[in-house]
LOTOR-465078 format. One record per residue (C-alpha): residue number from 0; x, y, z. Coordinates in steps of 0.25 Angstrom, whole numbers. Each point is the difference from the previous one (the first is absolute). Layout:
N
+-----+-------+-------+-------+
: num :     x :     y :     z :
+-----+-------+-------+-------+
: NUM :     X :     Y :     Z :
...
+-----+-------+-------+-------+
//
This chain:
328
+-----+-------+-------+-------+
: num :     x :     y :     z :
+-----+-------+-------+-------+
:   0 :    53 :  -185 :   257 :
:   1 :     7 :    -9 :    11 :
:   2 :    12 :    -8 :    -6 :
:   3 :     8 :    -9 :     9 :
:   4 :    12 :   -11 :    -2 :
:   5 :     5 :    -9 :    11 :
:   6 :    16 :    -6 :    -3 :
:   7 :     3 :   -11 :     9 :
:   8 :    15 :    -7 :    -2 :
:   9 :    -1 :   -13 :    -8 :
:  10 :   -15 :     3 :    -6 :
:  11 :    -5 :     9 :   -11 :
:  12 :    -6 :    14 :     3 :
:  13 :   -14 :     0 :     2 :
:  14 :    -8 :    13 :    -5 :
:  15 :   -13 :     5 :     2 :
:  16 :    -2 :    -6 :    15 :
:  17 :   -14 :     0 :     8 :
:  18 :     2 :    12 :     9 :
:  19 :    -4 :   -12 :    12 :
:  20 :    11 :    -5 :    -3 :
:  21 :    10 :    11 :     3 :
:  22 :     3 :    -1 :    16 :
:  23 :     2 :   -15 :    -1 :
:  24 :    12 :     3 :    -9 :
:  25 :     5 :    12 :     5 :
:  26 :     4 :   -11 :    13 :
:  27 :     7 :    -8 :   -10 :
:  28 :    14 :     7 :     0 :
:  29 :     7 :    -6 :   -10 :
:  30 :    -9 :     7 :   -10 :
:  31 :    -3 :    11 :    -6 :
:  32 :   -13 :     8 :    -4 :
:  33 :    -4 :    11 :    -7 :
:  34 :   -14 :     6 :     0 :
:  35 :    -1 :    14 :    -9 :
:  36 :   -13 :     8 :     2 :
:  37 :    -2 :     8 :   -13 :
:  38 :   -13 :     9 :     1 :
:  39 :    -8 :    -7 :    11 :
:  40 :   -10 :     6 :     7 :
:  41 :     1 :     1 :    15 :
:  42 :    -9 :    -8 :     4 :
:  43 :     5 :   -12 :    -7 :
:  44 :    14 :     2 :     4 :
:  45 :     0 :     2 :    16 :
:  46 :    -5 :   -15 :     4 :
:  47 :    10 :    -3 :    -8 :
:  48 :    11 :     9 :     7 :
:  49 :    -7 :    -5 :    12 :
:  50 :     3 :   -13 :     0 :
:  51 :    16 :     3 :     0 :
:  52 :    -3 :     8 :    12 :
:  53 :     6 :    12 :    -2 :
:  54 :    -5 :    12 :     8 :
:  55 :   -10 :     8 :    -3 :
:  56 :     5 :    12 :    -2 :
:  57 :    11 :    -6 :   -10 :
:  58 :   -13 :    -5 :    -7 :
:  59 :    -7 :    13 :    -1 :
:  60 :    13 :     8 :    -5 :
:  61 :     1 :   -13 :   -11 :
:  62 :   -15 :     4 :    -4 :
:  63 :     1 :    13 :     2 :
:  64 :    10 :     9 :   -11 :
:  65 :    11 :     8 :     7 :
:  66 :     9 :     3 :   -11 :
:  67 :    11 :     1 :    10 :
:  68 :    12 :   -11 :    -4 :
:  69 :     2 :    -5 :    18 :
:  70 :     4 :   -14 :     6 :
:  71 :    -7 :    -4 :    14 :
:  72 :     7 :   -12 :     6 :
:  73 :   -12 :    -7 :     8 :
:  74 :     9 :   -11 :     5 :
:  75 :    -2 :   -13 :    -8 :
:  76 :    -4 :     9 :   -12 :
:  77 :     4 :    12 :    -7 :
:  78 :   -10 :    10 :    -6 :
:  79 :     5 :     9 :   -12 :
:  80 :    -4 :     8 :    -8 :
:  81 :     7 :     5 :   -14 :
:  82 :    -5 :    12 :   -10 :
:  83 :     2 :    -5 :   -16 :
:  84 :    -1 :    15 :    -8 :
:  85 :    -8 :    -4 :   -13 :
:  86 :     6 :    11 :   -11 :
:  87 :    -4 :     0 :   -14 :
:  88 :     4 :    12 :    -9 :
:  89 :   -13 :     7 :    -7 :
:  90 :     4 :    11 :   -10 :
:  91 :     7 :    12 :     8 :
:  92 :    -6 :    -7 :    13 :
:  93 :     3 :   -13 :    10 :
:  94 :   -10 :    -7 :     6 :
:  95 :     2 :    -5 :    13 :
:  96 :    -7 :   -10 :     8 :
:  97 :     5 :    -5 :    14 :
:  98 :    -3 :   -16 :     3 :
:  99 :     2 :    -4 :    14 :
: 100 :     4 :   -13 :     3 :
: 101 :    -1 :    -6 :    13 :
: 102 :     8 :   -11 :     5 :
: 103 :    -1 :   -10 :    12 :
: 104 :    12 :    -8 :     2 :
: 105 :     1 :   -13 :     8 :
: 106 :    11 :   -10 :     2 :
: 107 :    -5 :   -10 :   -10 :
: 108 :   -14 :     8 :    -9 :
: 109 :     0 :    14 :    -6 :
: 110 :   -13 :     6 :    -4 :
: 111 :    -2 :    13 :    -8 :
: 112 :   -11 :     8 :    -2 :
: 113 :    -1 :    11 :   -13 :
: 114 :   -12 :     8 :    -6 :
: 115 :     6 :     1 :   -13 :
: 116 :     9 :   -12 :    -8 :
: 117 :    14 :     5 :     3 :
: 118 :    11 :    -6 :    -9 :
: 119 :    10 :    -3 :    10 :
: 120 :   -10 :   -10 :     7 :
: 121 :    -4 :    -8 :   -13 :
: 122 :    17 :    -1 :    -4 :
: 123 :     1 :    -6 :    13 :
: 124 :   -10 :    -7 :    -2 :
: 125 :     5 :    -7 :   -14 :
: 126 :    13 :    -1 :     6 :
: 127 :    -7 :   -11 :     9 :
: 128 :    -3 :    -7 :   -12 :
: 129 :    14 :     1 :    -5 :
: 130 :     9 :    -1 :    10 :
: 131 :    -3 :    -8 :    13 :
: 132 :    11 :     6 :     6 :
: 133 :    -9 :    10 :     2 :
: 134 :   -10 :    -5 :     9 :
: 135 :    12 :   -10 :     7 :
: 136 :     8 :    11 :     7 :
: 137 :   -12 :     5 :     7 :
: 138 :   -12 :     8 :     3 :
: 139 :     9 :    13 :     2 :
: 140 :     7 :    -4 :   -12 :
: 141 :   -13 :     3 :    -8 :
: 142 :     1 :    13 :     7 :
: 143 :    14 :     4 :    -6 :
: 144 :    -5 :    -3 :   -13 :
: 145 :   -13 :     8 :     0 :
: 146 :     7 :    11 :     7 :
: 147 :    12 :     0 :   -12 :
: 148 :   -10 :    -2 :   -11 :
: 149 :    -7 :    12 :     6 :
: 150 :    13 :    10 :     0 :
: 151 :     4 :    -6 :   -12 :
: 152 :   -12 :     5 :    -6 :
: 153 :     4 :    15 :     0 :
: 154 :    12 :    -1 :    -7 :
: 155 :    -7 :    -1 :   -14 :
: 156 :    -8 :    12 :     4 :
: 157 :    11 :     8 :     6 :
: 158 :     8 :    -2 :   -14 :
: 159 :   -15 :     6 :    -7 :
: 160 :     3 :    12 :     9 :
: 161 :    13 :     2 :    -3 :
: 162 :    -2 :    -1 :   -15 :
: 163 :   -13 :     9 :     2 :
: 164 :    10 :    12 :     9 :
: 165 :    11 :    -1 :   -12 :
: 166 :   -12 :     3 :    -9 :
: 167 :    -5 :    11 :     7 :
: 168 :    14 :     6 :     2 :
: 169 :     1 :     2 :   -15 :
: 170 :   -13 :     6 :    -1 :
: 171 :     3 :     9 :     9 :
: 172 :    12 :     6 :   -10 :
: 173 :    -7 :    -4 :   -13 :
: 174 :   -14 :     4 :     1 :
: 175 :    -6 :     5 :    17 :
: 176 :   -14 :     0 :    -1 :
: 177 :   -11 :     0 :    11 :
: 178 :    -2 :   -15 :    -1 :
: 179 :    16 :    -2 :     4 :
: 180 :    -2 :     7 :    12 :
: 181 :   -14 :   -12 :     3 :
: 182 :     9 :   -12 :    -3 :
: 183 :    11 :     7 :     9 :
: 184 :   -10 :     1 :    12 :
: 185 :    -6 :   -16 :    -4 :
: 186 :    14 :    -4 :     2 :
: 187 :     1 :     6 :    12 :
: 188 :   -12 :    -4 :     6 :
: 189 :     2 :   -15 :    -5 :
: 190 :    14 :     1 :     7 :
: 191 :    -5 :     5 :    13 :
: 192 :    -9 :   -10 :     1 :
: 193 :    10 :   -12 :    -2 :
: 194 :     8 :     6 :     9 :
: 195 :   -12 :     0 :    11 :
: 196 :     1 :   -16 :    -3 :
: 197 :    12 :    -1 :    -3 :
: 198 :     7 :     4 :    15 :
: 199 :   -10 :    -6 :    10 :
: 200 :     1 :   -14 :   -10 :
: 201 :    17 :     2 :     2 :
: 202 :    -2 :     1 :    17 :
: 203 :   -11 :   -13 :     0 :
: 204 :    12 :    -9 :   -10 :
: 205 :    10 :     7 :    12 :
: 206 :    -8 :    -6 :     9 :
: 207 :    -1 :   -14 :    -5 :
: 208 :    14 :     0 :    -3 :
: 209 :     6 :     3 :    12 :
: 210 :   -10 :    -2 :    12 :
: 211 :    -1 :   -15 :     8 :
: 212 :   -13 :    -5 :    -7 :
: 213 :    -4 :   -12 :     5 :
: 214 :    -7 :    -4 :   -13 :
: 215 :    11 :     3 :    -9 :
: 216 :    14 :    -9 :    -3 :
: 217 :    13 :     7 :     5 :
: 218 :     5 :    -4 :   -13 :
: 219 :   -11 :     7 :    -9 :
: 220 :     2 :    14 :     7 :
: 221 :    11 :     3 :   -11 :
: 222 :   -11 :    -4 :   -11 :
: 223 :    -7 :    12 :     7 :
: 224 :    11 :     9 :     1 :
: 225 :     1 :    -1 :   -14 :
: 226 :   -11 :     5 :    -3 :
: 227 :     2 :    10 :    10 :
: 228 :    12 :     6 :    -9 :
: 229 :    -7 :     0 :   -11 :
: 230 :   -11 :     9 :     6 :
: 231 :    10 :     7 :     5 :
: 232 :     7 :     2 :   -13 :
: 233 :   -16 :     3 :    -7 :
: 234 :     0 :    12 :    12 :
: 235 :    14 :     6 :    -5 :
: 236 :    -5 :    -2 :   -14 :
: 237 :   -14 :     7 :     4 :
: 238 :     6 :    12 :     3 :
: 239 :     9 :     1 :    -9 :
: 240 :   -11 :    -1 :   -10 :
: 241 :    -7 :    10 :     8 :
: 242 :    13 :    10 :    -1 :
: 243 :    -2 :    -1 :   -14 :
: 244 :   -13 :     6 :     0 :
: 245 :     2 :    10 :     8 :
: 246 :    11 :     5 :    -9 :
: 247 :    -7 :    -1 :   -11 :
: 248 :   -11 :     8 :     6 :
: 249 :    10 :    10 :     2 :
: 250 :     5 :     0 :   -13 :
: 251 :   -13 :     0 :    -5 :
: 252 :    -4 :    12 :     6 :
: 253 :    14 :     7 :    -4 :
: 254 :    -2 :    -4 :   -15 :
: 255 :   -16 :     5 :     2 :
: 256 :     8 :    14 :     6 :
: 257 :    10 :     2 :   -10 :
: 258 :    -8 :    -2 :   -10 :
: 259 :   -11 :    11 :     7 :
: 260 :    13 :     9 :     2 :
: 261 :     2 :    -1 :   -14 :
: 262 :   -13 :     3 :    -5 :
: 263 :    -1 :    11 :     8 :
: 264 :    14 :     5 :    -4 :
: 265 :    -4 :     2 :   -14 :
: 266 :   -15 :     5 :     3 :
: 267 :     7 :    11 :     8 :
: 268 :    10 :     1 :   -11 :
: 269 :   -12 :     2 :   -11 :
: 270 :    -7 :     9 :     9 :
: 271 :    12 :    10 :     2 :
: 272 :     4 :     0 :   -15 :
: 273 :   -14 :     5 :    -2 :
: 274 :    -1 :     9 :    12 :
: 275 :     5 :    12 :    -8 :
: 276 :    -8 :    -2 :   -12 :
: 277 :   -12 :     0 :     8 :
: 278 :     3 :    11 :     5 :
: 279 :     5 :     8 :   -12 :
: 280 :   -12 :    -6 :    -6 :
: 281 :    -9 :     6 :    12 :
: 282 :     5 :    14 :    -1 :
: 283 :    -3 :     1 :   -14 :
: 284 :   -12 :    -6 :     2 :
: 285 :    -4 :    13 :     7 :
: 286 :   -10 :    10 :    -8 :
: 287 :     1 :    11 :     7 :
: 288 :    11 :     7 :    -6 :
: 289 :    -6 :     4 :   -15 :
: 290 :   -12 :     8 :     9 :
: 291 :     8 :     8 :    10 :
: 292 :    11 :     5 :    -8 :
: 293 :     5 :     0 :   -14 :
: 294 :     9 :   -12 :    -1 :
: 295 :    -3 :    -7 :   -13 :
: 296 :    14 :    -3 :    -2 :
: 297 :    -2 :   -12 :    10 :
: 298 :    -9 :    -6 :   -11 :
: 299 :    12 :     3 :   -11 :
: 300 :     7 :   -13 :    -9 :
: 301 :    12 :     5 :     5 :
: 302 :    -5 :    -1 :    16 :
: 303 :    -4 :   -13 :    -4 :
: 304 :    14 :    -7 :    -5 :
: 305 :     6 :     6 :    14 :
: 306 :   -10 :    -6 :     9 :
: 307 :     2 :   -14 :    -7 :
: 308 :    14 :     2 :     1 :
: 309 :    -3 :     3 :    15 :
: 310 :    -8 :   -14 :     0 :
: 311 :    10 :    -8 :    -7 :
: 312 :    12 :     5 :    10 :
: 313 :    -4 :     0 :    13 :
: 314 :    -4 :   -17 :     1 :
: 315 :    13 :    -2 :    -7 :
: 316 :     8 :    10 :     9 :
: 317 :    -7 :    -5 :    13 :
: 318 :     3 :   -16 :    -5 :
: 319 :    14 :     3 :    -1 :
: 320 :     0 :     8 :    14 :
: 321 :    -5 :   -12 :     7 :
: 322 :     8 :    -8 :    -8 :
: 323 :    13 :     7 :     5 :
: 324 :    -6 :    -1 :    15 :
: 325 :     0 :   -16 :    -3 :
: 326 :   -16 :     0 :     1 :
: 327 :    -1 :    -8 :   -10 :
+-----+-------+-------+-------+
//
């Protein structure tokens, strides 16, 4: 789908142009246009690219997926190229999905090219509608605001995160099980993977809003150095979320050890309580006295109350040894 709005001052804005149409108004400077590619082939989006002029290799990276958030400055043009981290919770797991967006900015069009709708292109888009303001400050105006809709995206998620670490941390004193320790290492691999967007997408906002672009206002580079903050604020708060989950690892395995410590602590304390019964038990389990030599008085009622007695003593005796030596 090729959608496409041209502002002019004193007229309407015009939608959904004739791509023939689109060099003849990119010499008009007054205006502005907008052409969003959304999950064109190639073959029906390079003439098009073609007829701004725009070199060919900056053509084959816009058709070609690089999933590396960069900004070439090509003179009378800007090629960039910003990651959008699709993540959508699914039980103990996140799904993720990386959409790339690619960018070419001019000094009065802008055109974008996505596989996949991204949100922060169809707000910008409404906001056309709403607000001319929008479109009246210019082409890397439009930018600003794609690119802000875009950070601003992964506030909601990284509030889902945190809510879902907090969980987790009171699972881990209430009730660790195996499937903690899965929703631990889905956390950590959904961090690691914003954080691979997140650092790069912070240098390409740096770049933009402190480097001499030709394309780009003087006065709009602190609309990009906000945003620049903020990512810089989402990378503090991606690791700090990423702290949190190492700590919970570990405190999830220290719970799981405790918890093994004490269940072997009182297996062992079983098994020595009854190691003198066993063994009092195996001796005179042995039949080979009453043959050899005249000893019936093993076999006596009398033999028999002692060797209870014996029984009953030792574990109680050895429990209280080992409870004097603060074993248990």
């Amino acid at each position: 789908m090729i959608r496409s709005l041209f502002y002019t001052p004193g007229q309407p804005i015009r939608k959904d142009i004739p791509p023939k149409e689109f060099p003849k108004l990119t010499r008009d400077r007054r205006g502005v246009l907008w052409v969003n590619f959304e999950n064109e082939t190639a073959e029906t989006c390079l003439p098009i690219l073609q007829s701004f002029g725009f070199h060919p290799l900056a053509i084959d990276d816009a058709l070609q997926e690089v999933h590396v958030p960069k900004v070439d400055d090509w003179g009378d043009y800007l090629y960039i190229v910003l990651n959008y981290l699709d993540i959508k919770p699914n039980g103990n797991y996140w799904e993720t999905n990386t959409e790339e967006l690619d960018v070419f900015l001019g000094p009065n069009y802008i055109i974008t090219l996505q596989d996949s709708p991204i949100p922060a292109i169809g707000d910008t888009w409404a906001a056309c509608d709403r607000d001319l303001r929008t479109v009246q400050e210019g082409a890397d105006h439009i930018l600003y605001r794609i690119a802000d809709n875009l950070v601003s995206g992964y506030m909601p998620t990284v509030e889902k995160i945190d809510a879902a670490i907090d969980q987790i941390e009171d699972e881990v004193f209430d009730r660790p099980a195996p499937r903690t320790l899965e929703k631990l290492f889905a956390l950590k691999r959904l961090l690691q993977a914003m954080r691979r967007i997140l650092l790069p997408q912070r240098e390409v906002l740096n770049k933009l809003a402190r480097d001499d672009y030709k394309v780009i206002d003087p006065k709009d580079r602190i609309f990009f150095r906000d945003i620049y903050d903020h990512l810089v604020r989402l990378h503090d708060l991606n690791e700090s979320l990423r702290d949190l989950v190492g700590g919970a690892q570990d405190t999830y395995l220290s719970v799981v050890n405790n918890r093994m410590n004490d269940v072997m602590k009182t297996l062992t304390i079983i098994t020595t309580l009854f190691m003198p019964i066993t063994f009092i038990t195996g001796f005179f389990g042995m039949n080979f006295f009453e043959p050899v030599a005249n000893l019936t008085g093993w076999t006596t009622y009398q033999t028999f109350l002692i060797t209870l007695g014996i029984m009953l003593s030792f574990p109680i005796a050895m429990f209280f040894w080992m409870r004097s030596r603060r074993w248990v």
